[in-house]
C-alpha positions in Angstrom: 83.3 86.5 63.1 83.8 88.1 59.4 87.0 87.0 58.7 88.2 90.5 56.9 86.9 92.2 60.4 89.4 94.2 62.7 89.6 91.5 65.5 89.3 93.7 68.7 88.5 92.9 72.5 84.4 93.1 72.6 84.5 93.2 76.6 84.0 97.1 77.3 85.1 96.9 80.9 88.7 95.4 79.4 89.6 98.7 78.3 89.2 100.3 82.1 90.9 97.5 83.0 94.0 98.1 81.1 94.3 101.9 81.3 92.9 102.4 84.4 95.6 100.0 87.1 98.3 101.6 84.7 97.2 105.5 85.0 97.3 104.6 89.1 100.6 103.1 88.9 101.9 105.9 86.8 100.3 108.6 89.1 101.4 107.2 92.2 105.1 107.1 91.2 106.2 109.7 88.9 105.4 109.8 85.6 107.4 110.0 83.0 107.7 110.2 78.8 109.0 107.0 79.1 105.7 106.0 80.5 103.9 106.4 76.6 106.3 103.1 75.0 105.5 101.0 78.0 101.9 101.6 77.8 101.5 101.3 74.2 103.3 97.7 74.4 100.9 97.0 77.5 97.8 97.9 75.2 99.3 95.8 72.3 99.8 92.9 74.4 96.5 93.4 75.7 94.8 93.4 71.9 97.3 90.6 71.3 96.2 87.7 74.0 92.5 88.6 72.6 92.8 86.6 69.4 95.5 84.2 70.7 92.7 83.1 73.5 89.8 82.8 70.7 92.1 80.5 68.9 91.6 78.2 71.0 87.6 78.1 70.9 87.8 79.0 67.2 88.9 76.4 65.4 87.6 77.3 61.9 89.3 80.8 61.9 92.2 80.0 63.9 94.7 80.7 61.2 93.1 84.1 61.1 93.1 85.0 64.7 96.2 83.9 65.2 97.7 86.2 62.4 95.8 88.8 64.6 97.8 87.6 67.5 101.4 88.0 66.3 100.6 91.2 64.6 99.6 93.2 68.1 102.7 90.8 69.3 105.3 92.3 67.0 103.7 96.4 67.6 103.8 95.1 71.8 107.7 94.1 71.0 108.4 97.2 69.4 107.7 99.1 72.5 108.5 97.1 74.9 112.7 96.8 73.6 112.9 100.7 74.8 111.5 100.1 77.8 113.1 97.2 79.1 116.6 98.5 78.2 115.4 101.7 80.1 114.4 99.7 83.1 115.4 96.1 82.7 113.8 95.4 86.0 110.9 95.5 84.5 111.2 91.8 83.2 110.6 90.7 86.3 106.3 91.1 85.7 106.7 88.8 83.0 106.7 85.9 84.7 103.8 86.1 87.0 101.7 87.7 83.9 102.9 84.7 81.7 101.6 82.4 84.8 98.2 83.9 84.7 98.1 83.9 80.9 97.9 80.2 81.2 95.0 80.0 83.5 93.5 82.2 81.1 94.5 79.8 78.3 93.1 76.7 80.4 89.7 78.5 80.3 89.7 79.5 77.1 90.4 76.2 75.9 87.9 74.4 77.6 85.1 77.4 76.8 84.7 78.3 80.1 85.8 82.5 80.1 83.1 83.3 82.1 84.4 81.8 85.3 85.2 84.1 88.3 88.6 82.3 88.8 89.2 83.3 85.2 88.1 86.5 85.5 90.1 87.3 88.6 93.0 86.3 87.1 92.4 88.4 84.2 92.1 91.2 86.8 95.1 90.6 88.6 97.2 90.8 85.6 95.9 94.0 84.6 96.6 95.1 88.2 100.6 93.8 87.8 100.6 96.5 84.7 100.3 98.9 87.4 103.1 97.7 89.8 105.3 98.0 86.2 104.3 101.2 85.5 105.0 102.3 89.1 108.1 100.9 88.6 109.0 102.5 85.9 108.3 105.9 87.4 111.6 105.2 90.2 108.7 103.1 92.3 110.2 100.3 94.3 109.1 97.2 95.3 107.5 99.0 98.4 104.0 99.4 100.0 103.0 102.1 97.5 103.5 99.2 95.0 101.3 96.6 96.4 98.6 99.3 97.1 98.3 99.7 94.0 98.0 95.7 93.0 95.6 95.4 95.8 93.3 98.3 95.6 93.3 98.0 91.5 92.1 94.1 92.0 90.3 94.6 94.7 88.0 97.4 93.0 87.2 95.5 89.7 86.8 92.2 91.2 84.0 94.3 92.6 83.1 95.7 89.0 83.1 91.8 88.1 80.5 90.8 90.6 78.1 93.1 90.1 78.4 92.9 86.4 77.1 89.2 86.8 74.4 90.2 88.9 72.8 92.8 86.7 73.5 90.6 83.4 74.0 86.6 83.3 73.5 85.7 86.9 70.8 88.1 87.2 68.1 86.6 89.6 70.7 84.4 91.4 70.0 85.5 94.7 73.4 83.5 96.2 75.4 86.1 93.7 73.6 88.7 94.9 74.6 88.1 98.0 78.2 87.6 97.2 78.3 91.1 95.5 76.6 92.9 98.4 78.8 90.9 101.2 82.0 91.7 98.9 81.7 95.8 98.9 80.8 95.6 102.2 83.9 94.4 102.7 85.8 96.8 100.2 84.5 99.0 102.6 86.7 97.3 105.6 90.0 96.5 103.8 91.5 99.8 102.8 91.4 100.4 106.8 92.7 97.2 108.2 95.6 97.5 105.5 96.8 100.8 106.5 95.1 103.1 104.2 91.7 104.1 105.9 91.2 106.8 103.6 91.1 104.9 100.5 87.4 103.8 101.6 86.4 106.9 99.9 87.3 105.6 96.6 84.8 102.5 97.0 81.8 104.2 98.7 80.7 104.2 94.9 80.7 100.6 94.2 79.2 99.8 97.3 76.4 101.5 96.9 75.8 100.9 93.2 75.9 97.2 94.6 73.1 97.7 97.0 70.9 99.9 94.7 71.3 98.4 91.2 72.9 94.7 91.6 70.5 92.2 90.6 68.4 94.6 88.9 67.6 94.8 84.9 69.8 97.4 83.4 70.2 98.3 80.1 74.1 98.0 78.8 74.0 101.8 78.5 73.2 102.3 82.4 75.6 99.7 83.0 78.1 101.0 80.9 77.7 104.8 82.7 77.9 103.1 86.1 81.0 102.1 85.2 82.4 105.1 83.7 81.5 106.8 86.8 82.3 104.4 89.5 86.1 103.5 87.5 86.7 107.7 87.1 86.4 108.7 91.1 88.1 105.5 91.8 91.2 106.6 90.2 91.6 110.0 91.1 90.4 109.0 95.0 93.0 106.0 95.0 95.9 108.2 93.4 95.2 110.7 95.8 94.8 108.9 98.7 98.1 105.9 98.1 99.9 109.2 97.8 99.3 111.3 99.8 
């Protein structure tokens, strides 16, 4: 890492991740100008916990990163004191998100990021930032609100699994497995939860899992598989919790 670099998440799939649970929290309630602050300090805090984390494993630019850190801290502050005096109730995501952070921490720490509990962590605080933005829009702490925690995490805990298939578990054949066995299921979940519909929005995934998982893809295919697979899954889900 150049230390006079703009330090910057490098994992593309992060940026679906925090836009994309948001955008279906926001779209499922009702959204609102208020909407903009909260998700600027959600992106901030975001680009924020990306240095604080490679402090840990970085140990000769640590002063650096964290510098970094506190900067994207102090612009996710500045947007988040509107919001929470908007909607104080909104303090209540903290702590669960903070409790995740530290499993993420633990990881970091001990250089092991790439682990699924890690990751699914990861995910499931990106799909909390979509409860809060519900919220935000008059949600409540209803069944609109855990749909959209569930089907957020449930659809890039898929995006997670087949990512290691195609790229550093590539030729496992017990991940391969896991991946195909998983959107299987993703296609049996939305109906045994109440929302039978919403197994329109991962027909996608589950067949990009059959046809490409385990496969060798260049990062470009990858990358458009994504694109495609995150688009229709938002505007199917949004839809479909809805309506």
């Amino acid at each position: 890492m150049k230390k006079r670099s703009v330090v910057i998440p490098h994992e593309h799939g992060g940026w679906a991740m925090v836009s994309v649970p948001f955008l279906l929290g926001m779209l499922t309630g009702k959204p609102q100008w208020m909407h903009v602050p909260l998700f600027l300090a959600w992106l901030f805090l975001y680009l924020s916990s990306y240095p604080f984390l490679q402090a840990f494993r970085r140990s000769s630019a640590r002063v650096f990163l964290v510098r970094w850190g506190v900067l994207y801290s102090l612009a996710a502050l500045a947007f988040l004191i509107p919001t929470i005096v908007y909607k104080p109730s909104l303090l209540y995501f903290g702590l669960p998100v903070l409790v995740l952070l530290l499993v993420n921490m633990w990881h970091a720490k001990r250089k092991s990021e790439r682990a699924i509990v890690n990751d699914l962590c990861a995910i499931l605080i990106f799909s909390i930032g979509g409860a809060a933005a519900y919220s935000l829009g008059d949600g409540g702490w209803d069944r609109s609100m855990a749909a959209v925690v569930l089907f957020s995490f449930l659809h890039f805990t898929g995006s997670a699994f087949f990512v290691k298939t195609i790229f550093r578990e590539r030729g496992n054949k017990r991940w391969l497995v896991y991946a195909r066995l998983y959107h299987l299921l993703l296609l049996v979940i939305p109906w045994a939860v109440g929302y039978p519909t919403l197994i329109f929005a991962y027909i996608f995934s589950a067949a990009r899992a059959f046809f490409f998982a385990g496969k060798p893809l260049r990062p470009w295919k990858a990358g458009i598989l994504e694109i495609v697979g995150v688009l229709q899954f938002l505007i199917l889900s949004a839809y479909f919790i809805r309506f």
